[in-house]
C-alpha positions, 0 to 999 in steps of 0.5 A: 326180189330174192327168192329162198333156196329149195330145201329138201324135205325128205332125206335121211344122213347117212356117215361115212364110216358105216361103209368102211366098216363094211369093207373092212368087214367090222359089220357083216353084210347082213348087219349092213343092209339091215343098217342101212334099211332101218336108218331109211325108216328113221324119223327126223329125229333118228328113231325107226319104228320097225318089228321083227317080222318088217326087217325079215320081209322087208330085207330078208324076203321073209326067208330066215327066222327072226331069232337070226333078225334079232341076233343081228339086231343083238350085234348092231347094238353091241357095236354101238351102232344101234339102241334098242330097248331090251325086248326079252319075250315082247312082240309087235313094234319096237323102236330102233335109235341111230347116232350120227343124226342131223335132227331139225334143230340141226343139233347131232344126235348121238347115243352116248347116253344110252350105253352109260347105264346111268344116262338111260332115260325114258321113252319120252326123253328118248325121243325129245330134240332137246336132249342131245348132249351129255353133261361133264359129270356123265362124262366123270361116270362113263370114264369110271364106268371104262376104268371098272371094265378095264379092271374085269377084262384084265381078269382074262388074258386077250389082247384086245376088248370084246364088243358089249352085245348083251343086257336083257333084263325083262318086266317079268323076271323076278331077279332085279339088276344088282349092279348097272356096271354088269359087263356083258362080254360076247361068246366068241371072245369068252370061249377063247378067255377059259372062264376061271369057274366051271361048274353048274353051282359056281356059274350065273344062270339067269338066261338073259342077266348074266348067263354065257354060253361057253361051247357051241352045244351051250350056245345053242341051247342058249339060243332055244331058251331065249325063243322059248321064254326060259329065264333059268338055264339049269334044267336044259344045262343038266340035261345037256350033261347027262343025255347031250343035245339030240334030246333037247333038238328034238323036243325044241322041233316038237315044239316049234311045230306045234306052235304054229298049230295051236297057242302055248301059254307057257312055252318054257314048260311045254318044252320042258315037259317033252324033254321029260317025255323023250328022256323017259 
């Protein structure tokens, strides 16, 4: 009489490679125990359902903000380790998809498709065992998609490639996606590359579809309208000319007081409307 050999029922793989990462500092050590944390809460099919208050507490002990969580978050899917989808104003749960994965029917999940603009599917096949594989065609579109890329970032004079960090796009903007090929490139590699245009009427300002920051002072009114549901950049731009960023700090800290006291319907407007105020 034989008997079967025990299976565990209750693990997680993790590759290798995150560790090497790690070490050669590709991934701060940040994103690497948010990495590892997040990976633990995976499902058997490499789908962790977490929120941005969850990794605060349960990482950081609830000591930073989440617009740090999620600029990690940003920086994982941008090296590809992570997917998400774009959350642009969403709160609650959301869920975060993981490469690299042994699922039950022992296929290896990867996430090959959903950066290849025309593989992204929906929730449902998300999270479907089946799909595991891309098909030759797709293949034929991802090598054009990296040839197109190729011939943008020849526009610029670095030697190496940036990593794609950013591509919101959200339900309530009324501008649609024109090209799914967009290149999003990071802030870190455009401020060094001198942009060829600019000024204002010459530049994308869609905050979260095609906007980049080209100076710290614009990174970081960048980051204040994206936590205040801004979709267009050019009332903050235009005051950061004329008055300088104090003006735009101050009435941002206003605000962010204000909001744990009462409920702000519009967050944009509100803001903006201090500014005013404070220029005046």
């Amino acid at each position: 009489m034989s008997s079967s050999p025990n299976k565990i029922k209750n693990w997680i793989n993790f590759q290798r490679d995150i560790l090497s990462l790690y070490r050669k500092k590709v991934i701060s050590r940040n994103e690497y125990f948010m990495y590892l944390h997040l990976r633990l809460n995976c499902s058997p099919y490499g789908v962790a359902v977490t929120s941005i208050s969850d990794i605060n507490n349960d990482v950081f002990g609830g000591k930073v903000s989440g617009n740090y969580v999620n600029k990690l978050l940003l920086s994982l899917r941008g090296k590809k380790l992570i997917w998400y989808q774009d959350r642009q104003g969403s709160k609650g749960s959301f869920e975060v998809n993981f490469g690299d994965f042994i699922m039950p029917n022992n296929i290896i999940r990867t996430l090959d498709k959903y950066f290849n603009p025309e593989m992204v599917t929906s929730e449902d096949s998300t999270n479907s065992p089946n799909q595991s594989e891309v098909k030759p065609e797709v293949e034929a579109a991802s090598h054009k998609l990296e040839k197109q890329k190729d011939d943008i970032l020849s526009m610029f004079s670095f030697p190496f490639k940036p990593n794609q960090v950013r591509g919101y796009n959200t339900d309530t903007h009324t501008h649609k996606k024109k090209d799914n090929n967009t290149l999003n490139i990071s802030y870190d590699i455009l401020r060094a590359a001198k942009p060829p245009f600019n000024k204002l009427n010459n530049r994308n300002l869609l905050t979260n579809n095609g906007f980049y920051p080209q100076n710290k002072d614009e990174e970081r009114i960048w980051l204040i309208a994206q936590e205040v549901e801004e979709q267009d950049m050019k009332f903050l731009l235009s005051v950061l000319d004329k008055h300088g960023l104090k003006v735009i700090e101050q009435a941002y800290k206003h605000f962010d007081e204000l909001k744990t006291k009462e409920k702000i319907d519009n967050p944009a407007a509100y803001i903006n409307n201090i500014i005013r105020r404070l220029i005046q």
